[in-house]
C-alpha positions in Angstrom: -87.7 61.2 153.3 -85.9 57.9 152.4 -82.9 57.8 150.1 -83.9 55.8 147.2 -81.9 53.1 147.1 -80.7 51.0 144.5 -82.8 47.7 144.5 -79.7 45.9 143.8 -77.7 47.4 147.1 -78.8 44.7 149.2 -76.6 42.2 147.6 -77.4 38.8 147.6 -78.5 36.5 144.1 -80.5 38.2 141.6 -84.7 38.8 142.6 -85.9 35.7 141.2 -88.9 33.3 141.9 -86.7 30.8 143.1 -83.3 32.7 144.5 -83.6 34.0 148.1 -80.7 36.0 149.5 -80.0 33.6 152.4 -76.8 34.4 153.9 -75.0 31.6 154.9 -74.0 31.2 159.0 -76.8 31.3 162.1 -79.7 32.7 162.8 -77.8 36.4 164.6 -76.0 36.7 161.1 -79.5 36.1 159.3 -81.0 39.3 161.2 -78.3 41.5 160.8 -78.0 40.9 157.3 -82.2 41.9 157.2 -81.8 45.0 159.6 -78.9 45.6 157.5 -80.5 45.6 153.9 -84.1 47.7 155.4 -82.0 49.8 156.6 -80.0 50.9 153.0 -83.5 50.3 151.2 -85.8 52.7 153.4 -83.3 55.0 155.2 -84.8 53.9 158.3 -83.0 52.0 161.1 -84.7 49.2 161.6 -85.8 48.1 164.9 -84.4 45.1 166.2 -85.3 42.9 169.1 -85.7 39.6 170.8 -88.5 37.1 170.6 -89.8 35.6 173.8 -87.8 32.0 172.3 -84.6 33.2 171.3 -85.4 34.6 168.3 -85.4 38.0 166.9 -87.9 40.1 165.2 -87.0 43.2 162.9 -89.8 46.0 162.3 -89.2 49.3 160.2 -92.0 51.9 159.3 -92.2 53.0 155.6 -94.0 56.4 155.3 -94.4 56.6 152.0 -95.5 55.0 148.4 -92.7 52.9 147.0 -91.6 52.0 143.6 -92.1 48.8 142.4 -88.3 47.6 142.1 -88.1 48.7 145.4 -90.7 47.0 146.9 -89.7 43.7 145.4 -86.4 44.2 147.0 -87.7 45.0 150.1 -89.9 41.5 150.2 -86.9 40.0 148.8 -85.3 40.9 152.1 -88.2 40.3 154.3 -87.8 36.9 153.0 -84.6 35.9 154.5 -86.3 35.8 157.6 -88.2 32.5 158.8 -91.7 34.3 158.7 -92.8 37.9 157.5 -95.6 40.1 157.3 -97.1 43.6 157.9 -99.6 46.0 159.1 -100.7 49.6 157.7 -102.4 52.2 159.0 -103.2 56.0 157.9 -99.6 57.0 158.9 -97.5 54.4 157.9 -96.8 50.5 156.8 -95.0 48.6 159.5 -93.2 45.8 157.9 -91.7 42.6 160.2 -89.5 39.3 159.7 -88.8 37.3 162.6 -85.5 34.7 162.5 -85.9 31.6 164.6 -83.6 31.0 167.0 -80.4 28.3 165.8 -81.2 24.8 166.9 -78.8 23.3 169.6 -76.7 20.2 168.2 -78.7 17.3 170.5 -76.0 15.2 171.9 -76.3 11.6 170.1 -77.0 7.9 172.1 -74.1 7.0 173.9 -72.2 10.7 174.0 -71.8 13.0 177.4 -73.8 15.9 177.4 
């Protein structure tokens, strides 16, 4: 069984309407900051893998019926990422966020590239 976490261990602004916990820096810091957070909220490890485009998507299971503090952090978390969502079936929920990958600076008119 999960560890109940604290809500509040993911760190980040306060759960809000309008205060996302965004870290700053690209799109690999992004996803290990969600893996990272699922991971402490649901005491599962969080898988972790590359999209097709250079992105990466991060899946965990959760098994059981949540509280609802928890479950606010955990969407909290899920929306870091540029798109989340999930699935459920008699087992389990299986929760998702993919990060995009960090557009390339495009060389400007006149510069080598």
């Amino acid at each position: 069984m999960p560890r109940q976490a604290d809500p509040s261990d993911v760190g980040g602004p306060p759960a809000t309407a309008d205060a996302r916990p965004v870290p700053a820096g690209g799109s690999a810091e992004r996803a290990r900051w969600i893996g990272g957070a699922l991971h402490r909220l649901t005491g599962r490890q969080p898988l972790v893998r590359p999209t097709g485009d250079g992105g990466v998507r991060i899946t965990t299971r959760i098994t059981e019926p949540q509280d609802s503090a928890l479950v606010a952090a955990v969407l909290r978390v899920l929306g870091a990422g540029d798109r989340f969502g999930h699935s459920k079936n008699e087992r389990w929920e299986h929760l998702w966020a993919e990060v995009d990958p960090q557009p390339q600076p495009q060389p400007q008119a006149g510069e080598a590239g």
